[in-house]
N, CA, C and O of each residue as an XYZ file, in Angstrom:
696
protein
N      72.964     16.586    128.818
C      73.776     16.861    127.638
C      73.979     18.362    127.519
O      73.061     19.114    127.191
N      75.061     18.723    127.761
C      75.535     20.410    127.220
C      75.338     20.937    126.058
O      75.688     20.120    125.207
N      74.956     21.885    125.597
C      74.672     22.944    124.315
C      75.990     22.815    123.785
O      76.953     22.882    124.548
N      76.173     22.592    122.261
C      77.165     23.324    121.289
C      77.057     24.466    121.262
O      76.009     25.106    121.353
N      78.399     24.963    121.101
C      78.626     26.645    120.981
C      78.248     27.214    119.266
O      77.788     26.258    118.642
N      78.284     27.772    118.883
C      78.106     28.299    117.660
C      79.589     27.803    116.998
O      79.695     27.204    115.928
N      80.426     28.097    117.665
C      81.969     28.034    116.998
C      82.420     26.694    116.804
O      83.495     26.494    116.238
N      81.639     25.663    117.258
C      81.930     24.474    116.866
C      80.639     23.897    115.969
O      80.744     22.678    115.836
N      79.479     24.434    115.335
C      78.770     24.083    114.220
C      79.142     23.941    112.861
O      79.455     24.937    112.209
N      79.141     22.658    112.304
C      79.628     22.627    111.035
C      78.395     21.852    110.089
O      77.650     20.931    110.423
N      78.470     22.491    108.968
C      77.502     22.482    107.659
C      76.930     20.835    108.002
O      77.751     20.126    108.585
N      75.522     20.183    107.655
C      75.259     19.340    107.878
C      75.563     18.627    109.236
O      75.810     17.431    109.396
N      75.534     19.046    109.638
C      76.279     17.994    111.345
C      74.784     18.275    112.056
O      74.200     19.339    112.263
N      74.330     16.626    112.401
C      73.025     16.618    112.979
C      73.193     16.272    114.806
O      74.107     16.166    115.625
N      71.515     16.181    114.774
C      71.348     16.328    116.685
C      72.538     16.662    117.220
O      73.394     15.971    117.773
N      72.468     18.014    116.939
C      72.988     19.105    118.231
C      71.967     19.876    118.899
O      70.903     20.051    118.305
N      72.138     20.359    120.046
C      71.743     21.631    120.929
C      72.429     22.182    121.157
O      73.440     21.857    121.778
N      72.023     23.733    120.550
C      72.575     24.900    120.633
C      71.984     25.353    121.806
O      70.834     24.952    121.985
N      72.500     26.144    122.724
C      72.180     27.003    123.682
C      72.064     28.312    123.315
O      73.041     28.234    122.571
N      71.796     29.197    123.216
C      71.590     30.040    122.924
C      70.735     31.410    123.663
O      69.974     31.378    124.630
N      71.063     32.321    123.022
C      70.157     34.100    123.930
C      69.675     34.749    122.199
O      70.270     34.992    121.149
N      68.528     34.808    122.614
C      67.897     35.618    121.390
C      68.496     37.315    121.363
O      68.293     38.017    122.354
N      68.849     37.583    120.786
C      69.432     38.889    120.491
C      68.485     39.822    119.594
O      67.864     40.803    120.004
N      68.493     39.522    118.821
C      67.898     40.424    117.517
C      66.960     39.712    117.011
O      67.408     38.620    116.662
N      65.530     39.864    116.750
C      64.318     39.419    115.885
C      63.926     39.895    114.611
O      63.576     41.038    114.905
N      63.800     39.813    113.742
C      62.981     40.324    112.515
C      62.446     39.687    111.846
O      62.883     38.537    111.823
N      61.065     40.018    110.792
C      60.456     39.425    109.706
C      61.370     39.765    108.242
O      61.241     40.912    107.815
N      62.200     38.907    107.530
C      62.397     39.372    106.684
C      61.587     39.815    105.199
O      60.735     38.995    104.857
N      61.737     40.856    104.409
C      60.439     40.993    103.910
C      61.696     41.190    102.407
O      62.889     41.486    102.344
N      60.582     40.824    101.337
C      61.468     40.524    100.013
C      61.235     42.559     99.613
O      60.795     43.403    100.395
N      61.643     42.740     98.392
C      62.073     44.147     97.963
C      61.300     43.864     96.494
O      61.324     42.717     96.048
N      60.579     44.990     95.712
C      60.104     45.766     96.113
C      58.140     45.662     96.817
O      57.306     46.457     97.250
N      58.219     44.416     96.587
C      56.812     44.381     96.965
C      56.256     43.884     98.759
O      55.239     43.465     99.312
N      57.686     44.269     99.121
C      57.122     43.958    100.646
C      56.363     42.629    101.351
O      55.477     42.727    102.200
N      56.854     41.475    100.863
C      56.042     40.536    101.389
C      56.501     39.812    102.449
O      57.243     40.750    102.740
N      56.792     38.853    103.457
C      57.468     38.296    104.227
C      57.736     37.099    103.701
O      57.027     36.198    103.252
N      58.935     37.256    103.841
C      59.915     35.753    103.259
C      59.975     34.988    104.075
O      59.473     33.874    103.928
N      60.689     35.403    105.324
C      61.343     34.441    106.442
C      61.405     35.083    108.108
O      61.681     36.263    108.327
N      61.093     34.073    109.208
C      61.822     34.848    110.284
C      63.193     34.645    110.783
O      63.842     33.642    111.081
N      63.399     35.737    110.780
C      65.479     35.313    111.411
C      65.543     36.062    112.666
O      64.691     36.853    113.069
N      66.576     35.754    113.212
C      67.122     36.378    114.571
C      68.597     35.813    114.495
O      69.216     34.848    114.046
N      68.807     37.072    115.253
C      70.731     36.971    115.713
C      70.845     35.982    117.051
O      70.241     36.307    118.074
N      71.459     35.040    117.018
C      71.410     33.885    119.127
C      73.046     34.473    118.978
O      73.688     34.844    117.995
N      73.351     34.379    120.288
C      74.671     34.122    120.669
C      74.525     33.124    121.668
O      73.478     32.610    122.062
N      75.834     32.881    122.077
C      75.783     31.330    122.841
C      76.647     32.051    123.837
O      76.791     33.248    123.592
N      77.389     31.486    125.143
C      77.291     31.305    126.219
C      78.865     32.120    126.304
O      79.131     32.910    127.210
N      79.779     31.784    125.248
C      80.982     32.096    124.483
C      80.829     33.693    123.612
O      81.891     34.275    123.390
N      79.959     34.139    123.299
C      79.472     35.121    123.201
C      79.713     35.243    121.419
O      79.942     36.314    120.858
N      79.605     33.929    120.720
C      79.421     33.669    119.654
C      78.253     34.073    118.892
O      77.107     33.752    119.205
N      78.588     34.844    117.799
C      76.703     34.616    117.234
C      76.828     33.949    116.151
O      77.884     33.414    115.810
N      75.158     33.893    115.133
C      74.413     33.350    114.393
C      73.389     33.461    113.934
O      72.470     33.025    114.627
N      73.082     33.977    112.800
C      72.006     33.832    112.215
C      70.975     33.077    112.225
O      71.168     32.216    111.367
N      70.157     32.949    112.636
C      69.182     31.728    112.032
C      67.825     32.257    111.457
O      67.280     33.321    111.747
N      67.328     31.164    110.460
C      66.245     31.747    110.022
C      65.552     30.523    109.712
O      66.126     29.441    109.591
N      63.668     30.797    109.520
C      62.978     29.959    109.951
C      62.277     30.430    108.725
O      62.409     31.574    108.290
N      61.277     29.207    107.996
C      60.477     29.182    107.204
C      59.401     29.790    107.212
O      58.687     29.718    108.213
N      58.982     30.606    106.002
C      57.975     31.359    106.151
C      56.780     30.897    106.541
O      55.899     31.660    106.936
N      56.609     29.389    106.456
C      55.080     29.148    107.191
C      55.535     28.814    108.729
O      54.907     27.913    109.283
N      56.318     29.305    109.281
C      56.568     29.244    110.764
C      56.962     30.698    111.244
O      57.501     30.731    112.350
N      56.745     32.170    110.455
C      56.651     33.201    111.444
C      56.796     33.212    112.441
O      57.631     33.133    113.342
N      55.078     33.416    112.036
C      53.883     33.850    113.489
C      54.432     32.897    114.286
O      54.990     33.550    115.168
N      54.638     31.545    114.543
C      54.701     30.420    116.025
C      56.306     31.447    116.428
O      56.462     32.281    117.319
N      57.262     30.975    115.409
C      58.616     31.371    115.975
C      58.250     33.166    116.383
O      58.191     33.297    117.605
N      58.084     34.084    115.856
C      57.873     35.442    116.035
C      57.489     35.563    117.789
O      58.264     36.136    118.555
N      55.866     34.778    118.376
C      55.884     35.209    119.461
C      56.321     33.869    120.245
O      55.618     33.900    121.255
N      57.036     32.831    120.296
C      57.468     31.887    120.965
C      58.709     32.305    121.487
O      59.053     32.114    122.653
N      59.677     33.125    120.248
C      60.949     33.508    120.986
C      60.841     34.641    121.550
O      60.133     35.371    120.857
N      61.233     35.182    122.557
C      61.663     36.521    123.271
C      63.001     37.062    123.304
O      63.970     36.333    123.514
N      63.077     37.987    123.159
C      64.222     38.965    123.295
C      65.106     38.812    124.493
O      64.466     38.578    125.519
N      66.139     38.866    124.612
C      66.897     37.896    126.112
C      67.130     36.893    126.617
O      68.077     36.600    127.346
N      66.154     36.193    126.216
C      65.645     34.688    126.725
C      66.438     33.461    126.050
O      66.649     33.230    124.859
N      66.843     32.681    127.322
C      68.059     31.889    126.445
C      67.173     30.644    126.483
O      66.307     30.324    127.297
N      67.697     29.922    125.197
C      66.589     28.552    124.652
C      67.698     27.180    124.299
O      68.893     27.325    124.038
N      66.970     25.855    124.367
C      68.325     24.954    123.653
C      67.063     24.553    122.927
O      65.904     24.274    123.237
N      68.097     24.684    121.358
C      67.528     24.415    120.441
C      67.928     23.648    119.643
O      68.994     23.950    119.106
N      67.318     22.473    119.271
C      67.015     21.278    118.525
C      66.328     21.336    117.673
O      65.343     22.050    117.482
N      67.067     20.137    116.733
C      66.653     19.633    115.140
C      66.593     20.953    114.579
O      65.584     21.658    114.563
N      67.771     21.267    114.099
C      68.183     22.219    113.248
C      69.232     21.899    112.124
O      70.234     21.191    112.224
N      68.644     22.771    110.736
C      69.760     22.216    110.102
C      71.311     23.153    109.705
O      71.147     24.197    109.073
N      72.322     22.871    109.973
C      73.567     24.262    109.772
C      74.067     24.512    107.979
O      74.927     23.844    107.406
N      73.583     25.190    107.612
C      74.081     25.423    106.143
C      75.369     25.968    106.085
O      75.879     25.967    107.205
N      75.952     26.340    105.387
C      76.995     27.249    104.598
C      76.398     28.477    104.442
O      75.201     28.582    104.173
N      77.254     29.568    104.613
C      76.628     30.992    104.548
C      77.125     31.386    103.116
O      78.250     31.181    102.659
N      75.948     32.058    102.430
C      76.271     32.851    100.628
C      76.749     34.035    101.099
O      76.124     34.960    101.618
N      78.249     33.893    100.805
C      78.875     35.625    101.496
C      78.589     36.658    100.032
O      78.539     36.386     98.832
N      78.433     37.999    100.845
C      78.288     38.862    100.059
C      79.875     39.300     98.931
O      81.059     38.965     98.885
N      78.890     40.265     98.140
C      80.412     40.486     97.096
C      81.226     41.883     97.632
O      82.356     42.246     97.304
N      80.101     42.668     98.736
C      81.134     43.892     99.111
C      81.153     43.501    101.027
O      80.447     42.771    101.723
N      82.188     44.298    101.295
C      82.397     44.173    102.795
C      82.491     45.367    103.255
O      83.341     46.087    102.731
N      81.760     45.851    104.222
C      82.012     46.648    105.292
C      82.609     46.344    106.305
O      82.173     45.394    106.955
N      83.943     47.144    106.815
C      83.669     46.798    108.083
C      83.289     48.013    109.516
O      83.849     49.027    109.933
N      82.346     47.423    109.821
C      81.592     48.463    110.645
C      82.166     48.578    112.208
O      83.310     48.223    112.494
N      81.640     48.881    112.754
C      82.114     49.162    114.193
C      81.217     49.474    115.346
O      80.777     50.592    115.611
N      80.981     48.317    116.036
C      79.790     49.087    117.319
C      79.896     50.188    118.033
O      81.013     50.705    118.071
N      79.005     50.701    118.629
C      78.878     52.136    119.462
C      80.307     52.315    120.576
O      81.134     53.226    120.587
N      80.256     51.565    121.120
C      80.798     51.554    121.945
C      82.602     50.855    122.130
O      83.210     50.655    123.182
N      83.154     50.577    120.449
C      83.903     50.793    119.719
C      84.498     51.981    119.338
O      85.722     52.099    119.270
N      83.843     52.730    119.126
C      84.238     54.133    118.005
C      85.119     54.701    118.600
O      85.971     55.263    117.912
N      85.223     54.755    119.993
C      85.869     55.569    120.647
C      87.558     54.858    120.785
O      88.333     55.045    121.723
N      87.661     54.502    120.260
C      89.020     53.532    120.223
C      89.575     53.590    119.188
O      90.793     53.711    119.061
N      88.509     53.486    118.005
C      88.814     53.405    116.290
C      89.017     54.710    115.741
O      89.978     54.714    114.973
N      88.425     55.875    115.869
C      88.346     57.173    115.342
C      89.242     58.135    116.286
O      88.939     58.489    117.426
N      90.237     58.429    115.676
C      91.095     58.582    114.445
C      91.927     57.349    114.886
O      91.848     56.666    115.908
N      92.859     57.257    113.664
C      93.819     55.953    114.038
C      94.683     56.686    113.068
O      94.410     57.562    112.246
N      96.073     55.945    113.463
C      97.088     56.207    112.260
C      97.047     54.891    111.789
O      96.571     53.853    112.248
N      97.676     55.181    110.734
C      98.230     54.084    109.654
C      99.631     53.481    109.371
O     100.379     53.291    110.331
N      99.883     53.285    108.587
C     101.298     52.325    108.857
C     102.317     53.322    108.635
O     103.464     52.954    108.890
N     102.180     54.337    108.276
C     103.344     55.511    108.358
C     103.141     56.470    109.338
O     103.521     57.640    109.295
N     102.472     55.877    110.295
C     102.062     56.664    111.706
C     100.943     58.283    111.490
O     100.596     59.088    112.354
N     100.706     58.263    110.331
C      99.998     59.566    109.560
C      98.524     59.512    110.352
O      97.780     58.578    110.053
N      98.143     60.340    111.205
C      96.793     60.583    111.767
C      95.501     60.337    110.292
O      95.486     60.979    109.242
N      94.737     59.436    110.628
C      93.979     59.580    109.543
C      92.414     59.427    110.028
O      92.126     58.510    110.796
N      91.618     60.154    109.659
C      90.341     60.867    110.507
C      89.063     60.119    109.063
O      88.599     60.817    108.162
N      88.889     59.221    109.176
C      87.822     58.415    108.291
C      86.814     59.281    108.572
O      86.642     59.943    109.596
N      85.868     59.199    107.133
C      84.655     60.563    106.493
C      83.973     58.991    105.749
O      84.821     58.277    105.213
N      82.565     58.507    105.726
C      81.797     58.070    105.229
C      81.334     58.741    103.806
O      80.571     59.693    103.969
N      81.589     58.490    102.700
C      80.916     58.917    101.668
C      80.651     57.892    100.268
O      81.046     56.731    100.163
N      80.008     58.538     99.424
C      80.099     57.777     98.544
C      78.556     58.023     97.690
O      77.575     58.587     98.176
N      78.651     57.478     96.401
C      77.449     57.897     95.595
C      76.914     56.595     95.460
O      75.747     56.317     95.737
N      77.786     55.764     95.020
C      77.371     54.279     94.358
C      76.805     53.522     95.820
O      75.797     52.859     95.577
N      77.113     53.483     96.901
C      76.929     52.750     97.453
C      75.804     52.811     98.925
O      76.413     53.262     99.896
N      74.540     52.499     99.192
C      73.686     52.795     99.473
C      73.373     51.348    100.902
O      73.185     50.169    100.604
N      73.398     51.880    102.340
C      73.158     51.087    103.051
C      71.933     50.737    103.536
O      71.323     51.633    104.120
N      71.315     49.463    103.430
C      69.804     49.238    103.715
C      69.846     48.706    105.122
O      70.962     48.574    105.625
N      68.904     48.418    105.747
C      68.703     47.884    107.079
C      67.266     46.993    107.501
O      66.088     47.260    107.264
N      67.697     46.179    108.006
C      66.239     45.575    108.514
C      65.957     46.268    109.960
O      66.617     47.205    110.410
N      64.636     45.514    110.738
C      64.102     45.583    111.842
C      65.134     45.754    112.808
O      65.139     46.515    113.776
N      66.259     44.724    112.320
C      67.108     44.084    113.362
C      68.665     45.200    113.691
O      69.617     44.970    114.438
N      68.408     46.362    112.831
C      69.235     47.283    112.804
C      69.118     48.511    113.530
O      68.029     48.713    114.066
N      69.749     49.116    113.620
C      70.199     50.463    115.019
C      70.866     51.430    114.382
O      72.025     51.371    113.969
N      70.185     52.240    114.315
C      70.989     53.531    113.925
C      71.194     54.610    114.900
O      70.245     54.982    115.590
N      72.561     55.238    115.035
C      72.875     56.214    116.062
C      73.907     56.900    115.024
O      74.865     56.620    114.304
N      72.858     58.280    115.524
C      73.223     59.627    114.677
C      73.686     60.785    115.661
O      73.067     61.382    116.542
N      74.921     60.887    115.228
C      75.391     62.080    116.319
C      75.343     61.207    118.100
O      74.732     61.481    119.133
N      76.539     59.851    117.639
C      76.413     59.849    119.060
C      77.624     60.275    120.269
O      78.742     60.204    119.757
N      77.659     60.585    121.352
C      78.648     61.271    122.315
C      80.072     60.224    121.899
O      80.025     59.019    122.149
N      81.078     60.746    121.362
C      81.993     59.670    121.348
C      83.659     60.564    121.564
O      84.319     60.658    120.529
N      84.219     61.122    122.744
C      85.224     61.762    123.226
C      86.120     61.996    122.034
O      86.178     63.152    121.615
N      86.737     61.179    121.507
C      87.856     60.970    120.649
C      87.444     61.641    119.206
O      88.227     62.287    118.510
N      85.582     61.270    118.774
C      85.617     62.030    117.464
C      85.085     63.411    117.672
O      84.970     64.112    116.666
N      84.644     64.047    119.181
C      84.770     65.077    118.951
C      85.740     65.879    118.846
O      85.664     66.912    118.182
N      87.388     65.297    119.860
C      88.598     65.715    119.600
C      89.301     65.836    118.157
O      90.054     66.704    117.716
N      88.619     64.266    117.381
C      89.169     65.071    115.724
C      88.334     65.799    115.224
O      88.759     66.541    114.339
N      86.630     65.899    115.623
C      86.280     67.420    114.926
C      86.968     68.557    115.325
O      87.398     69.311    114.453
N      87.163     68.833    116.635
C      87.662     69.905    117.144
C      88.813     70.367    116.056
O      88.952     71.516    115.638
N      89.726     69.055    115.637
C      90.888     69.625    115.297
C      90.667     70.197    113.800
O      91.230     71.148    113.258
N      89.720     69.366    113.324
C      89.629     69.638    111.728
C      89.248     70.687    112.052
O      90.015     71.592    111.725
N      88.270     71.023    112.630
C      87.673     72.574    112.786
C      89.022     73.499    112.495
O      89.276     74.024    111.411
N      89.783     73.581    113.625
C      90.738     74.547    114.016
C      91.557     74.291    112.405
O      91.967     75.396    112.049
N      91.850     73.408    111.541
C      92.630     73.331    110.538
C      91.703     74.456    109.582
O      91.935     75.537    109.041
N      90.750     73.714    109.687
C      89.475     74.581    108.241
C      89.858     76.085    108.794
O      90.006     76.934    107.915
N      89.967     76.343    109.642
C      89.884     77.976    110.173
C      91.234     78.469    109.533
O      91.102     78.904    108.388
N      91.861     78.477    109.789
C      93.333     78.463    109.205
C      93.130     78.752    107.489
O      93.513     79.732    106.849
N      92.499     77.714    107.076
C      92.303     77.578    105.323
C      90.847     77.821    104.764
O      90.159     76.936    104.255
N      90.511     78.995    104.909
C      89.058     79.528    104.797
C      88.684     78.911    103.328
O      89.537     78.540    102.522
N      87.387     78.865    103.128
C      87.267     78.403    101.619
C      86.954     79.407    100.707
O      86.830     80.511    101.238
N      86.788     79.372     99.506
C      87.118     80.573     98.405
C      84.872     81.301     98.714
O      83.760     80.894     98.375
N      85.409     82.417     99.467
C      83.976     83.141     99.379
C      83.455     83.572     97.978
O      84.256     84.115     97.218
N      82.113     83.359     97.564
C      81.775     83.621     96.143
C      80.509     84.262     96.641
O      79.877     83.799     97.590
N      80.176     85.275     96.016
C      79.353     86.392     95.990
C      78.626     86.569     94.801
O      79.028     87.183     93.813
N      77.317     85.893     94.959
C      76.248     86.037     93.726
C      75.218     87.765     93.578
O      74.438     88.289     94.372
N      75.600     88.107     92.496
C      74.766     89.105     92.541
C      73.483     88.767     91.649
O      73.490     88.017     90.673
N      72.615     89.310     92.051
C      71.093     88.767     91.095
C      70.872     90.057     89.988
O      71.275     91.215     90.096
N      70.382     89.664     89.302
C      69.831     90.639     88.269
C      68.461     91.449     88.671
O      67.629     90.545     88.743
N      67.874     92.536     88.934
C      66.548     92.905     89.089
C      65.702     92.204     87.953
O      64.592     91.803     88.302
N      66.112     91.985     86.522
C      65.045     91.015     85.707
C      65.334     89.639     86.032
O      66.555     89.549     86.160
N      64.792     88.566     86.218
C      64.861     87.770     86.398
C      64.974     86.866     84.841
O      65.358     85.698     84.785
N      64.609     87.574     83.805
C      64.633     86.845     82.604
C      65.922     86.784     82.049
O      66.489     85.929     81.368
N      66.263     87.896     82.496
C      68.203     88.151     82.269
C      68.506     87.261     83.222
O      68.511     86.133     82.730
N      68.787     87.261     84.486
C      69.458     86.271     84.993
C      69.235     84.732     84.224
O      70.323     84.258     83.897
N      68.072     83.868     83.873
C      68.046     82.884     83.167
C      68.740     82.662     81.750
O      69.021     81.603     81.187
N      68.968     84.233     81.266
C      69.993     83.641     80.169
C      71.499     83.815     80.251
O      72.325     83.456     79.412
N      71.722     84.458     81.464
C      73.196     84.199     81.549
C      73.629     83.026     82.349
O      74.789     82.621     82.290
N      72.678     82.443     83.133
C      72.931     80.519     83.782
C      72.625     79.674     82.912
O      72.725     78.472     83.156
């Protein structure tokens, strides 16, 4: 009997085997008191589909060192839920993406050079996450280059603090 792909799993639909490659492992742990909830991991299938799955907290430890990283498994008696989608969306972009995505124009052909910011909004990460800071990517050093060369052009307004020798004067004029 052949493995189902991920892309043909639907909510309640029983005895299937998934085929699957373990990708990503983690303990999920609840906030703020750190305890372990659940184990999950990312599978993709053969189609290069993925999936979440996650396993009951009194089955960790067995699932934790039973699965391996790489290692492709068919897996039975599972149940497929419905996913609770979130209320905000990112959309992110792998490493080896960026270099395609940064800069892009837009629908009036206008070069537009995306900047990450923001106050309200704060990204968390599990085990199962990767962070790459400052990585080699041709294209966004070509739009730093350019912003550079623009900023040079449009210097910013130099401001020149002078201090007071009393320091008690300076505190009442700030």
């Amino acid at each position: 009997m052949s493995g189902t792909i991920v892309a043909n799993l639907r909510p309640t639909q029983r005895n299937c085997i998934l085929e699957a490659k373990v990708y990503r492992k983690w303990i999920s742990k609840s906030i703020p008191d750190i305890r372990d909830i659940a184990f999950c991991c990312i599978l993709i299938d053969k189609e290069n589909n993925d999936i979440q799955a996650n396993m009951d907290i009194n089955n960790i430890h067995d699932f934790n060192q039973l699965l391996k990283l790489g290692m492709v498994y068919r897996i039975s008696k599972f149940l497929c839920q419905e996913a609770q989608f979130p209320n905000n969306y990112f959309e992110f972009a792998s490493h080896n993406q960026l270099s395609s995505r940064v800069p892009y124009q837009d629908e009036n052909s206008k070069m537009v050079y995306p900047i990450l910011t923001g106050t309200e909004v704060q990204l968390s990460a599990s085990s199962a996450s990767h962070y790459y800071i400052n990585p080699i990517i041709p294209k966004a050093e070509q739009a730093h280059a350019t912003f550079k060369e623009k900023f040079k052009s449009n210097h910013p307004l130099q401001i020149t603090r002078h201090r007071f020798e009393d320091s008690e004067m300076e505190k009442q004029i700030n």
